[in-house]
N, C-alpha and C positions, 0 to 999 in steps of 0.2 A: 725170926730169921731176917739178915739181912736182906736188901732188895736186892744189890748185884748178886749174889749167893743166890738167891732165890731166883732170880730169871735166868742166870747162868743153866739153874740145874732144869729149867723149863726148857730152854733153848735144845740144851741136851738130851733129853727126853724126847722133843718134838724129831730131832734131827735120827734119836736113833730108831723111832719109829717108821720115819720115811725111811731108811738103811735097811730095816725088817723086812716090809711091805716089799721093796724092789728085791730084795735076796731073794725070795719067796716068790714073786712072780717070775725071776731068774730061771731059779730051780726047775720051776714047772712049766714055764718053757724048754730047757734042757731034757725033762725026763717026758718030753710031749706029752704033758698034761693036757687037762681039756683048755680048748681054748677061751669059751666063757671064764672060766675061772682065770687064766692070765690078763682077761681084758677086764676084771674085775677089779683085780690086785693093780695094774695097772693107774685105772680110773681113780681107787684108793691115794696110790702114791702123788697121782697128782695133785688133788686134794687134800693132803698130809705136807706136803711141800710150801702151797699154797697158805694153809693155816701155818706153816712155820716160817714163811717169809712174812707174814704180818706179823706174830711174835716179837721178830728180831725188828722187823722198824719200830714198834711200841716200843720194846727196849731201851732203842739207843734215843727215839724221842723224849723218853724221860728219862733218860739219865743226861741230855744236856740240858 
């Protein structure tokens, strides 16, 4: 597989996982879930973010 291709679909992957994670902690905030578990999903997403902003600097540092 190509390399753009192939980090494209990493990128994508990574971003829809943080999109998951926050929906999800959304959700059960809304239906007052427990609150451990939204500060969980929370901690999650930040850390899901976190690893997807390093992704995309790798990226774009080897593709110049």
């Amino acid at each position: 597989m190509h390399f753009i291709s192939m980090s494209s679909l990493i990128v994508a992957i990574g971003i829809g996982a943080v999109t998951l994670v926050l929906l999800l902690g959304m959700i059960n905030m809304l239906q007052e879930g427990s609150a451990s578990r939204s500060q969980a999903l929370m901690r999650w997403r930040i850390g899901l973010q976190f690893a997807v902003i390093l992704i995309i600097i790798s990226v774009l540092w080897f593709r110049s």
